[in-house]
TIVO-445575 format. One record per residue (C-alpha): residue number from 0; chain; x, y, z. Coordinates in steps of 0.25 Angstrom, whole numbers, padded with zeros to 4 digits. Example, Ala and Ser with C-alpha at 12.3 -4.5 7.8 and 13.67 -1.06 7.14 Angstrom:
BEGIN
REC 0 A 0049 -0018 0031 .
REC 1 A 0055 -0004 0029 .
// end
This chain:
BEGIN
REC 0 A -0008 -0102 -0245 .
REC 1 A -0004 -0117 -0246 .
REC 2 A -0011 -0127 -0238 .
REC 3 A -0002 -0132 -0227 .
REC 4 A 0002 -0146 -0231 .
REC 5 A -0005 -0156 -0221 .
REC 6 A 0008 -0164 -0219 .
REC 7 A 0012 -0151 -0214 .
REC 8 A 0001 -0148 -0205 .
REC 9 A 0003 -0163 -0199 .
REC 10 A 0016 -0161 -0196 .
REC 11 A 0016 -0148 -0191 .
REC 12 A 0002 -0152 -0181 .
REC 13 A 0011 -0159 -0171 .
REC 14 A 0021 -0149 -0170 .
REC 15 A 0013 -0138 -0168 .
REC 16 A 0007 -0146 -0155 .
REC 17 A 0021 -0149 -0151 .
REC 18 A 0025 -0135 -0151 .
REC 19 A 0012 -0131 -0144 .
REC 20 A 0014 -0143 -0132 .
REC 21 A 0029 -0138 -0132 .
REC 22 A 0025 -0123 -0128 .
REC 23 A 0013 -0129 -0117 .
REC 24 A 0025 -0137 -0112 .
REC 25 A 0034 -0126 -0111 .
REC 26 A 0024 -0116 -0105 .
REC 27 A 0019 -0130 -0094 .
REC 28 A 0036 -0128 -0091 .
REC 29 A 0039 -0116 -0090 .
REC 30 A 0026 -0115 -0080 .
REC 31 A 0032 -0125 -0073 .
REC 32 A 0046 -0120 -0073 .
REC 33 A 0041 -0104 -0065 .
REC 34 A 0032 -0111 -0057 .
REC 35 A 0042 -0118 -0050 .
REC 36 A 0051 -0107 -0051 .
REC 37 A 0041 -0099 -0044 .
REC 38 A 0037 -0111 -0033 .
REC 39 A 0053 -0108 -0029 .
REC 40 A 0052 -0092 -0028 .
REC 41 A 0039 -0094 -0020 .
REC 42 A 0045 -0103 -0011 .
REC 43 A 0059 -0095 -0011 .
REC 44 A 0049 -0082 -0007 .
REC 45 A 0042 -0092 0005 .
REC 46 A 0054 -0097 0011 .
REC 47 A 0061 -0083 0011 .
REC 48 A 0062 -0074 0024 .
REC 49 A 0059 -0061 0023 .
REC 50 A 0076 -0058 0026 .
REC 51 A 0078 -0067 0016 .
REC 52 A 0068 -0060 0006 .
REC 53 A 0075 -0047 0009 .
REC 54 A 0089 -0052 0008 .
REC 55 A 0085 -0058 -0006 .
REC 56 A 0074 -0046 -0010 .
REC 57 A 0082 -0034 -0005 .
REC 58 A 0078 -0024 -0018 .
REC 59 A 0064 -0030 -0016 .
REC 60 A 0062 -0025 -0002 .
REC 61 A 0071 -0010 -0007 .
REC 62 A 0061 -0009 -0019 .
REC 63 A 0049 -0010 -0010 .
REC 64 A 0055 0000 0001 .
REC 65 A 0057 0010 -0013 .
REC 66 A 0041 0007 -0018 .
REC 67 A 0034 0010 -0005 .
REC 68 A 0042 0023 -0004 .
REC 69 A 0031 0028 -0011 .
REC 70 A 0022 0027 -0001 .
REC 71 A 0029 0036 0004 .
REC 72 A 0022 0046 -0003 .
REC 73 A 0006 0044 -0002 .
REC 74 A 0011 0043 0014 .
REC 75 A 0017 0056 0013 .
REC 76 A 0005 0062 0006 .
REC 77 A -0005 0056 0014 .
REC 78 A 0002 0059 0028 .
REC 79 A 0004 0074 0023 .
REC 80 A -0008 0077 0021 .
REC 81 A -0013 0071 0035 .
REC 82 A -0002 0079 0041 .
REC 83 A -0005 0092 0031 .
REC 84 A -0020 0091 0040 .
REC 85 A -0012 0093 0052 .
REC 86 A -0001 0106 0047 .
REC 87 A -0003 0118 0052 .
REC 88 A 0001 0124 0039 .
REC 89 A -0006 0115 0031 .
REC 90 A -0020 0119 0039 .
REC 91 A -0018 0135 0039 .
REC 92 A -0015 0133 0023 .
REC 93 A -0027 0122 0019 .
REC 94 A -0035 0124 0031 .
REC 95 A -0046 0131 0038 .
REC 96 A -0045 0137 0051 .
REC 97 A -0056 0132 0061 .
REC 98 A -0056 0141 0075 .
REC 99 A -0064 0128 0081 .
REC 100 A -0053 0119 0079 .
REC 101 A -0048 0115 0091 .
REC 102 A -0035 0108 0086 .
REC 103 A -0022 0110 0094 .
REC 104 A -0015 0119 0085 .
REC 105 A -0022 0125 0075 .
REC 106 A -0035 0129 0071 .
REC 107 A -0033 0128 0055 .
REC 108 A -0039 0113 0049 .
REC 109 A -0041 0108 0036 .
REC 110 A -0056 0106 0033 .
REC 111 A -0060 0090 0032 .
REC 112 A -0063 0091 0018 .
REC 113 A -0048 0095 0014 .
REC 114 A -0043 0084 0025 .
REC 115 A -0051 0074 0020 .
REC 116 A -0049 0077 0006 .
REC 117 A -0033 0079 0006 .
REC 118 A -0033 0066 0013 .
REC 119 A -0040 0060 0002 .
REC 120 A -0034 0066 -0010 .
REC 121 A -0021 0058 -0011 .
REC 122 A -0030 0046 -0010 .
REC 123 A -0038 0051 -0022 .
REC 124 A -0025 0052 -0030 .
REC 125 A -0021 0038 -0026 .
REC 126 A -0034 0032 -0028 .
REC 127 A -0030 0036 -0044 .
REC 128 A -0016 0030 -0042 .
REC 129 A -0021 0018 -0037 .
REC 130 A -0028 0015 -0050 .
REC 131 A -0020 0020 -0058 .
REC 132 A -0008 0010 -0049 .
REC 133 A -0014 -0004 -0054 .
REC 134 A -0015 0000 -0069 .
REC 135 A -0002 0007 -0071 .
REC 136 A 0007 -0004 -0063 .
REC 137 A 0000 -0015 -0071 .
REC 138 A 0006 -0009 -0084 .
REC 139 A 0020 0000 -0079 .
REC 140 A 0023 -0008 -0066 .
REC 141 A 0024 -0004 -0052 .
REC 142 A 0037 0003 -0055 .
REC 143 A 0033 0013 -0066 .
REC 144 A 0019 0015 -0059 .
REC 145 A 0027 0019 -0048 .
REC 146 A 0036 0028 -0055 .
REC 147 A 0026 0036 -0061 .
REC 148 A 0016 0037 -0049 .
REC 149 A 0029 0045 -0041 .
REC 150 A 0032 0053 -0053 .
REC 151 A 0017 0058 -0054 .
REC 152 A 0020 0061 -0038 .
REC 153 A 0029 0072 -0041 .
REC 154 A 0020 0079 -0048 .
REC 155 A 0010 0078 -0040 .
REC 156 A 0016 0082 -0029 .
REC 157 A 0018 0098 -0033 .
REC 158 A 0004 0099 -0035 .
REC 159 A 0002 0096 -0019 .
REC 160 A 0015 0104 -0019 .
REC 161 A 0010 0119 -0024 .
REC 162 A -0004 0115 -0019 .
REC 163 A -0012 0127 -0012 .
REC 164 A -0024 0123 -0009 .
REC 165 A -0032 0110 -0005 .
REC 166 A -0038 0108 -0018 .
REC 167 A -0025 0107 -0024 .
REC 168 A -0017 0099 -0011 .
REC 169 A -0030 0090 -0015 .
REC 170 A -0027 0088 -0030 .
REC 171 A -0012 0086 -0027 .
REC 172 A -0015 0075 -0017 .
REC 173 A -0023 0068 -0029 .
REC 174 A -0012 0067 -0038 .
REC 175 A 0000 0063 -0028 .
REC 176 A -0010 0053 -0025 .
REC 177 A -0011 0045 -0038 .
REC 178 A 0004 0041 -0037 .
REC 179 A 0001 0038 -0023 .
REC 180 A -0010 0027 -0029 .
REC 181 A 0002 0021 -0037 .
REC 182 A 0012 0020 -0026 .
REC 183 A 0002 0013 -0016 .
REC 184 A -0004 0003 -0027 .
REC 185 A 0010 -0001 -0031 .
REC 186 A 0018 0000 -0019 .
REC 187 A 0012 -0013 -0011 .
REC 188 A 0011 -0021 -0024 .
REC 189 A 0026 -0019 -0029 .
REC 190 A 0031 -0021 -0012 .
REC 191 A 0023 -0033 -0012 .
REC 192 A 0029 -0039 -0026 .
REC 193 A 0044 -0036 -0026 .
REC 194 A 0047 -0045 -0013 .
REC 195 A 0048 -0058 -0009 .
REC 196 A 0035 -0064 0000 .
REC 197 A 0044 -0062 0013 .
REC 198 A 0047 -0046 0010 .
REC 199 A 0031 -0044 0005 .
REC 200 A 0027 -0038 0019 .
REC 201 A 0038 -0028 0023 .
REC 202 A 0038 -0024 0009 .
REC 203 A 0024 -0020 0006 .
REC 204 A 0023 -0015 0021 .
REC 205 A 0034 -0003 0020 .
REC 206 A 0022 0003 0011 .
REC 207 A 0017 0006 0026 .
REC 208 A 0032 0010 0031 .
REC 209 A 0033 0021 0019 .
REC 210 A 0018 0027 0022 .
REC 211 A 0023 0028 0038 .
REC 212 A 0037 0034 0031 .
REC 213 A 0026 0045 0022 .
REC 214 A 0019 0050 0035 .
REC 215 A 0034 0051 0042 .
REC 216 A 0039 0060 0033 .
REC 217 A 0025 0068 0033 .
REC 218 A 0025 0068 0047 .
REC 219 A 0040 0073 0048 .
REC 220 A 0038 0082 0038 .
REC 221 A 0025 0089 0043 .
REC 222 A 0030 0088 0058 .
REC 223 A 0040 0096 0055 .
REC 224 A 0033 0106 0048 .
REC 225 A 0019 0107 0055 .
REC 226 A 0022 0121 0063 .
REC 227 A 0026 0129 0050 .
REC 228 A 0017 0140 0045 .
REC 229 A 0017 0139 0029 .
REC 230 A 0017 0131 0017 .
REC 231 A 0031 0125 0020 .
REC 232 A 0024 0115 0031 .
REC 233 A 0017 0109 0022 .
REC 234 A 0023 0109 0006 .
REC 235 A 0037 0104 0012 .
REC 236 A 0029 0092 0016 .
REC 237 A 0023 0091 0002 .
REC 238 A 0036 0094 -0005 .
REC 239 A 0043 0082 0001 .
REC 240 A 0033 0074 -0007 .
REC 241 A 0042 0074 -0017 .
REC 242 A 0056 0067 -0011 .
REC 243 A 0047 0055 -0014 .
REC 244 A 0045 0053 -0027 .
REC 245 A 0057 0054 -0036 .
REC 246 A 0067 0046 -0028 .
REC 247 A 0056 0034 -0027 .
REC 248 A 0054 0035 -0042 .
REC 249 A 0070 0035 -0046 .
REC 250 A 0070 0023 -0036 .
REC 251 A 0058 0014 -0040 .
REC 252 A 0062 0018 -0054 .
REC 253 A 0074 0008 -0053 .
REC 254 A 0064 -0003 -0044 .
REC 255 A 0059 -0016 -0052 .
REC 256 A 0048 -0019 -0056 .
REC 257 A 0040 -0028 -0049 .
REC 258 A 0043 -0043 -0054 .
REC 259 A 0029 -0047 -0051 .
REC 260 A 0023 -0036 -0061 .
REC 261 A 0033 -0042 -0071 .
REC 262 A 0029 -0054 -0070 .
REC 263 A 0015 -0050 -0073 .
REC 264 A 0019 -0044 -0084 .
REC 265 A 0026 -0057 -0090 .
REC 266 A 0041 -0048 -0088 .
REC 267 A 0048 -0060 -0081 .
REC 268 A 0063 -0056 -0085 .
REC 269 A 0060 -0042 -0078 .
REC 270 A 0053 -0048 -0067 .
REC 271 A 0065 -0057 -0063 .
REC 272 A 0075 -0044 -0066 .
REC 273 A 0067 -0037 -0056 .
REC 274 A 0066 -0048 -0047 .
REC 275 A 0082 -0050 -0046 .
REC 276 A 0082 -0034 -0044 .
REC 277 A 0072 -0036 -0031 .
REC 278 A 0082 -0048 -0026 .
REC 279 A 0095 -0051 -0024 .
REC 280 A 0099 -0058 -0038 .
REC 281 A 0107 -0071 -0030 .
REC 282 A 0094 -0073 -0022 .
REC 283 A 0083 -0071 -0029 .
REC 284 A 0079 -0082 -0040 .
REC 285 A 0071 -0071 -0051 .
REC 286 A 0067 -0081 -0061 .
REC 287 A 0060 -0091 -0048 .
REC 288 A 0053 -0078 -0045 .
REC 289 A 0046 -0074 -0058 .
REC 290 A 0044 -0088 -0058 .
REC 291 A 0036 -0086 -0046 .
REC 292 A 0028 -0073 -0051 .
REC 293 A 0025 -0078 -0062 .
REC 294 A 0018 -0089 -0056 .
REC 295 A 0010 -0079 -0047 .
REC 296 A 0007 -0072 -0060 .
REC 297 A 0003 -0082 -0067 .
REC 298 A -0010 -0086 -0056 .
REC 299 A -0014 -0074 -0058 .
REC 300 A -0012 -0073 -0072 .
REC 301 A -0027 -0067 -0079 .
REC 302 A -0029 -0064 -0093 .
REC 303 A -0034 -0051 -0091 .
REC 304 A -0027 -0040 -0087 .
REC 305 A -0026 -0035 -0073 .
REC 306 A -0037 -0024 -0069 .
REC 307 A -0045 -0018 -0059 .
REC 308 A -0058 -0029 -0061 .
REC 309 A -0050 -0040 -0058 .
REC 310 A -0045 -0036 -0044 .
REC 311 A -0061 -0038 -0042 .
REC 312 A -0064 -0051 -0048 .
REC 313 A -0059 -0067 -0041 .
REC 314 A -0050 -0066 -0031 .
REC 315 A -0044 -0054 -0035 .
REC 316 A -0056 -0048 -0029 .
REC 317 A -0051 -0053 -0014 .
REC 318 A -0037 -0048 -0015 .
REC 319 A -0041 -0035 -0020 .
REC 320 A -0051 -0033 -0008 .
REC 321 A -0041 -0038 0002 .
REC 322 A -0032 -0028 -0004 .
REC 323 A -0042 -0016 -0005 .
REC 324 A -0047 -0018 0009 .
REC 325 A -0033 -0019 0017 .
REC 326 A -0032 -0006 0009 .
REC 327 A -0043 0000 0014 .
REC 328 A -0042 -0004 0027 .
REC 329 A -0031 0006 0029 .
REC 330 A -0041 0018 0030 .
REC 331 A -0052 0011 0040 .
REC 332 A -0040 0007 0050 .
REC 333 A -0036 0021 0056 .
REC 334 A -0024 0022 0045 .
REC 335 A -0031 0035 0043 .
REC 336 A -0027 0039 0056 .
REC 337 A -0013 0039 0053 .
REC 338 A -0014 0045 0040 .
REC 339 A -0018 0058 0049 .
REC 340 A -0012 0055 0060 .
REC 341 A -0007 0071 0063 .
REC 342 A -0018 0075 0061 .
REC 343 A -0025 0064 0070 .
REC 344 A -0017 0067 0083 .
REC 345 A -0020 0082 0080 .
REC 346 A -0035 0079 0080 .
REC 347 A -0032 0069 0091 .
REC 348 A -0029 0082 0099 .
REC 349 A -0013 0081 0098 .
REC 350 A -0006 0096 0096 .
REC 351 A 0001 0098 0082 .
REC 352 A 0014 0093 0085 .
REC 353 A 0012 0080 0093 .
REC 354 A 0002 0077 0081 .
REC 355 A 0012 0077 0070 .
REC 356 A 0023 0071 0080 .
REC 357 A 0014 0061 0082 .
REC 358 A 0011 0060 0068 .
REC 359 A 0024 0058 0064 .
REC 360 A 0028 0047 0076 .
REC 361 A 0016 0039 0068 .
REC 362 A 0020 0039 0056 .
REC 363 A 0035 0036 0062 .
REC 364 A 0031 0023 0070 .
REC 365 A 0021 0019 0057 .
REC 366 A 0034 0017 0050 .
REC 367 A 0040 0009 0061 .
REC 368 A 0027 0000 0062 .
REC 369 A 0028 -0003 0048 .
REC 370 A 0040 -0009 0049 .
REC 371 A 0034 -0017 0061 .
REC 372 A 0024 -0021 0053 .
REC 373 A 0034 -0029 0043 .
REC 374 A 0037 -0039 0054 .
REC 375 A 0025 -0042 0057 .
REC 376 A 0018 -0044 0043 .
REC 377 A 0030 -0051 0039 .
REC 378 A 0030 -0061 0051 .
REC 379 A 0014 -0061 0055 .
REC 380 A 0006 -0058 0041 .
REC 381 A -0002 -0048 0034 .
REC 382 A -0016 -0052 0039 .
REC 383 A -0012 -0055 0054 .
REC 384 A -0006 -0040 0055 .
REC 385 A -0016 -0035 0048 .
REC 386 A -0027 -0038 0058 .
REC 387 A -0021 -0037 0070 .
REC 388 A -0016 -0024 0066 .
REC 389 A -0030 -0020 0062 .
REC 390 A -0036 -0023 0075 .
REC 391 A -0026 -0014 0083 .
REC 392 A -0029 -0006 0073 .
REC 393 A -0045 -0005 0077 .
REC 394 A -0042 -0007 0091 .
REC 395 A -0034 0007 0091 .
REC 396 A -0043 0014 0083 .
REC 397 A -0056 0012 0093 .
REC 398 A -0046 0014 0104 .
REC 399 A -0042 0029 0097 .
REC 400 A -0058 0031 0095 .
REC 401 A -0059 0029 0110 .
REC 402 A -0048 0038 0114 .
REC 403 A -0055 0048 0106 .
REC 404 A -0068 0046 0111 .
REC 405 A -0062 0048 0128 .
REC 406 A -0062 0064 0128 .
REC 407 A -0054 0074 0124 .
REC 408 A -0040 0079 0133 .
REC 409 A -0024 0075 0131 .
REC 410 A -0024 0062 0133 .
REC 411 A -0037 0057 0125 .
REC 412 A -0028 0063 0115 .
REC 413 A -0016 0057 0115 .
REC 414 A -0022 0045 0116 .
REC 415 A -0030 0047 0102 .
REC 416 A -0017 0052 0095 .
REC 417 A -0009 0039 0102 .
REC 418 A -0021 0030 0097 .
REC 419 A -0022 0037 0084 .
REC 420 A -0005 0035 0082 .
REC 421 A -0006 0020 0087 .
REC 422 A -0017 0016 0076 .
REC 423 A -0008 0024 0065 .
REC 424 A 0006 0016 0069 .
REC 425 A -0001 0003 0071 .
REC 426 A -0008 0003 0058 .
REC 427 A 0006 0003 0051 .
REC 428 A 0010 -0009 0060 .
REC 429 A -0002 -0019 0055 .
REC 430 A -0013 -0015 0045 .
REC 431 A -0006 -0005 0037 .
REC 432 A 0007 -0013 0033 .
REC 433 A 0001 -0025 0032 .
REC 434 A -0009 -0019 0022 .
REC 435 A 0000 -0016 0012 .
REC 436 A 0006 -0032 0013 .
REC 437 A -0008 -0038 0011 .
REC 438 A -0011 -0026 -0002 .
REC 439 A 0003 -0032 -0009 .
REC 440 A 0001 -0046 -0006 .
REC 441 A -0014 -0048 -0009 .
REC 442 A -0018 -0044 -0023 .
REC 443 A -0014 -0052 -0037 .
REC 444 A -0002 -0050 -0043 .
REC 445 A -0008 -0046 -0056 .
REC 446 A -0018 -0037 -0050 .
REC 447 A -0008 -0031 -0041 .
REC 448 A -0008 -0017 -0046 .
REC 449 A -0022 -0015 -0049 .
REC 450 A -0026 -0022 -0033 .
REC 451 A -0017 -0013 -0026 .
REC 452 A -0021 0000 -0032 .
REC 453 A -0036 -0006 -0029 .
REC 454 A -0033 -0007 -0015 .
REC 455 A -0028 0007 -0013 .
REC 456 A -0038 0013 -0021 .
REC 457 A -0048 0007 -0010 .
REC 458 A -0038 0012 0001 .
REC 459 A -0040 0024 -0004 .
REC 460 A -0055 0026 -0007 .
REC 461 A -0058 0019 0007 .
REC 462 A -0048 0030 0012 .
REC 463 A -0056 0043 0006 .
REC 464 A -0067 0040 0016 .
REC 465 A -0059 0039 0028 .
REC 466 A -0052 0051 0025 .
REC 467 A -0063 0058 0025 .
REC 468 A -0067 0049 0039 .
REC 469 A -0054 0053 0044 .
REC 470 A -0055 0066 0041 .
REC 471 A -0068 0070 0047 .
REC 472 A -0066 0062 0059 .
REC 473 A -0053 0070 0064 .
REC 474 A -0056 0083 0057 .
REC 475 A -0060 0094 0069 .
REC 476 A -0070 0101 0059 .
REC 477 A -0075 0087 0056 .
REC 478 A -0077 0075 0066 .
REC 479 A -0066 0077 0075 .
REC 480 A -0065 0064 0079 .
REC 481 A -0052 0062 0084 .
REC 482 A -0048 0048 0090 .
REC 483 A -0062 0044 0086 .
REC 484 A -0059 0042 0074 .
REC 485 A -0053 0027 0078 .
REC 486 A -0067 0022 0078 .
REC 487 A -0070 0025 0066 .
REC 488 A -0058 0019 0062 .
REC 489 A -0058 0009 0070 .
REC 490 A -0069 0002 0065 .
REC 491 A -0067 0003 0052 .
REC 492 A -0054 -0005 0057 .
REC 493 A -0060 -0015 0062 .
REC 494 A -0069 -0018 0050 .
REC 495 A -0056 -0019 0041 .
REC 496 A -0049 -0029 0052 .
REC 497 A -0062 -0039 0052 .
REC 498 A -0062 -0037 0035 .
REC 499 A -0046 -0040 0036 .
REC 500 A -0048 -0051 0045 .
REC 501 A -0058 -0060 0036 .
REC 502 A -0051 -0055 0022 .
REC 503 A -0037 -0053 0024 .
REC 504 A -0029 -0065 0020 .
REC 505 A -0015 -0068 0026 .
REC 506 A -0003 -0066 0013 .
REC 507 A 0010 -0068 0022 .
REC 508 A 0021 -0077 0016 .
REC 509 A 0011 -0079 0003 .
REC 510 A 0016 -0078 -0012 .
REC 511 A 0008 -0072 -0021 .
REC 512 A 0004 -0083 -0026 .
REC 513 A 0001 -0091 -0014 .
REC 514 A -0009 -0078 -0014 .
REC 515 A -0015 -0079 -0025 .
REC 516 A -0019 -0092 -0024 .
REC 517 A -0024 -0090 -0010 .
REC 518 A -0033 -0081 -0016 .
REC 519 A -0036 -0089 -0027 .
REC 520 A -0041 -0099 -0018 .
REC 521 A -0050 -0089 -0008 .
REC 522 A -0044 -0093 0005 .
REC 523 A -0051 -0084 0015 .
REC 524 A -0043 -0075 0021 .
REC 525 A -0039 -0080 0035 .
REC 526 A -0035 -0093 0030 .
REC 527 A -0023 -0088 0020 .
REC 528 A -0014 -0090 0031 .
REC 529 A -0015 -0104 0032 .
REC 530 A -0016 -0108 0019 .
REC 531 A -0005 -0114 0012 .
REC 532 A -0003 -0114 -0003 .
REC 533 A 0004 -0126 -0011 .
REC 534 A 0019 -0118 -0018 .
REC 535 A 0013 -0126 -0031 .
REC 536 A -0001 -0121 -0032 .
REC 537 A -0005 -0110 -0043 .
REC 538 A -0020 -0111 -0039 .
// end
């Protein structure tokens, strides 16, 4: 090959620099031009009301209403089985008869290893789907993981179907409980991404409003057919599993993608077709609000690839504890209670029918304080409902311990199952919806997935034991505790209200990235509220 000519090499020196300053310029510019495109969405999102977000975001607020429909189905599951404990039917098929028993009704009851162990089992399954959640969304999307999870539930669901015996009723409720992992990882984290700031709260919470629709339709259902003999009363219930999942999936099968998991993966054009889809296209400004994902994205922006390590290293550490204890602060709040709430007012004394009236007037006014519960997060914040609706929370439960410590006769009764409904519909007004706020706002973008799916997975290996716990303690062969029960969970309450009140920060009217840099910067937890961050700072 020629030597180059060293005129050439002269010339060409200069230009090359040239070339190379031209391209830093240009990239220095186009920084500069979508990050004060994002300053102007950001703002646009602060000075919003939440009207004003719903009247500009109206698809937003109809896609997160069509995503937490599939709630639905680990509420149905999980309240059916609770209600299955308390079926005539269901006992005289899958129980033992016990002549000691002194229920009100009937003397057949399902041994405490099977209660416990049904209750488990869909757990189990989800704690699989959990894991498998973050991984798969990171690389389909929160749409196609979706999809698939509801496809794989309407296989599942023959095998609980045709079962005829525990073992297989068990095996069954493990495999309907891996799509159950993927709905419940991805449902908060896509609510809490397709809306505007104003609509983040009433969006995540109607997660809550479709588990109180689940145990309706359970109670309705089983209500309705508690005093038939035979199979019917409890494979109808079963079978209706399946009007769930095919009109969901031909639904969320035509949903956008979220515009933040776009983002991340560097598809802008799509991002901003999905967010014109989520909006109305003369109010919303797409190209403003990429600009502002992008600038979210890039904070968080990393080298590596997003994995489980890393939700345990810097202050991805503090988010995912925040995010894993609010989860499992569920179980050690009495929301067990309500999980098994027939079967609590039967142990509580309460004949058959008034139980699974009662049962189903829970699950009825946990709906309506829900939607309650929107108002007051919106207007008064995640961490102040939070606390005050934890230390109701613990003051009901010692007081359900104590109505069940004052003797038997009607009257202790009735106030043990009055208790035992109060602490069920009042957890649904403050710490329950509220939860599912704080799980979608808390983690990093980038990590989203994968700190969701983490968070569940701890709700449900903190959840085996008390399942266990619970079952012991209101099981008749076990330690037929009764309203007792509350003082067990009554201070395990009170120790996740102290934990809440010295580590759960305020997130209300935050963007994501006025949260990411709080965090950033270690503010402790009860000074977020007051803290002001500048619109221009990145760090």
């Amino acid at each position: 090959m020629a030597a180059m000519d060293p005129a050439f090499e002269e010339k060409a020196t200069p230009r090359a620099q040239s070339v190379e300053h031209d391209v830093i310029f240009d990239e220095k510019a186009e920084t500069a031009d979508y990050k004060a495109a994002a300053i102007l969405a950001e703002n646009a999102e602060h000075d919003m009301t939440v009207l004003q977000a719903v009247k500009e975001y109206p698809m937003a607020s109809f896609w997160a209403f069509v995503i937490s429909c599939t709630i639905i189905m680990e509420s149905y599951d999980v309240f059916l089985i609770g209600n299955f404990l308390a079926l005539k039917s269901f006992k005289r098929k899958f129980g033992v008869y016990n002549p000691d028993f002194t229920g009100p009704d009937d003397k057949y009851v399902v041994e405490t290893k099977w209660q416990s162990s049904l209750q488990v089992s869909g757990q189990l399954g989800a704690l699989v789907g959990v894991f498998l959640a973050g991984p798969l969304t990171t690389r389909v999307g929160y749409r196609w993981a979706t999809l698939i999870g509801l496809m794989l539930l309407n296989c599942f669901i023959f095998v609980f179907y045709f079962a005829q015996s525990m073992p297989v009723i068990f095996a069954a409720q493990i495999l309907e409980g891996i799509p159950w992992g993927i709905f419940i990882a991805n449902a908060p984290a896509y609510c809490s991404e397709i809306v505007p700031i104003r609509l983040r709260a009433p969006c995540t919470q109607m997660l809550q409003m479709f588990w109180a629709i689940g145990s309706i339709v359970v109670g309705a259902v089983t209500f309705s057919y508690h005093n038939i003999d035979g199979p019917t009363a409890y494979k109808l219930p079963i079978a209706l599993q399946w009007m769930f999942p095919t009109p969901l999936a031909i639904l969320i099968f035509f949903c956008p993608e979220s515009p933040w998991w776009l983002v991340r993966k560097g598809r802008h054009e799509e991002a901003a077709k999905s967010i014109v889809r989520l909006g109305r296209k003369s109010r919303v400004n797409p190209d403003d609000s990429v600009a502002m994902m992008r600038r979210v994205v890039e904070l968080e922006k990393s080298e590596k690839s997003p994995g489980y390590i890393e939700l345990f290293t810097g202050t991805d550490l503090r988010r995912t504890l925040i995010v894993c204890g609010v989860y499992a602060a569920q179980n050690l709040t009495g929301n067990l209670i309500a999980n098994q709430a027939v079967y609590f007012f039967q142990q509580a004394g309460v004949g058959d029918n008034m139980a699974f009236a009662l049962g189903l007037i829970t699950s009825a006014l946990q709906m309506v304080f829900v939607m309650l519960s929107w108002f007051l997060t919106t207007y008064f914040g995640r961490r102040s409902i939070y606390l005050w609706g934890s230390a109701a929370n613990t003051v009901l439960l010692i007081a359900l311990g104590v109505a069940g410590s004052v003797g038997g006769g009607n009257a202790a009764n009735l106030a043990q199952a009055s208790l035992g409904l109060i602490v069920s519909v009042l957890f649904t007004l403050g710490p329950a919806p509220a939860s599912w706020v704080i799980i979608g706002e808390t983690s990093a973008l980038r990590l989203r997935p994968l700190t969701t799916g983490t968070g569940r997975a701890v709700y449900y290996i903190v959840e085996f034991p008390c399942i266990f716990l619970a079952s012991y303690m209101l099981n008749p062969l076990s330690g037929n505790l009764g309203g007792k029960c509350g003082y067990v969970w009554g201070a395990t309450g009170f120790v996740c209200l102290v934990t809440a009140y010295f580590f759960l920060p305020e997130m209300k009217d935050r963007s994501y990235r006025e949260i990411d840099i709080m965090f950033k910067r270690k503010i402790p937890a009860r000074q977020w509220k007051k803290m002001d961050i500048d619109i221009n700072a990145d760090s």
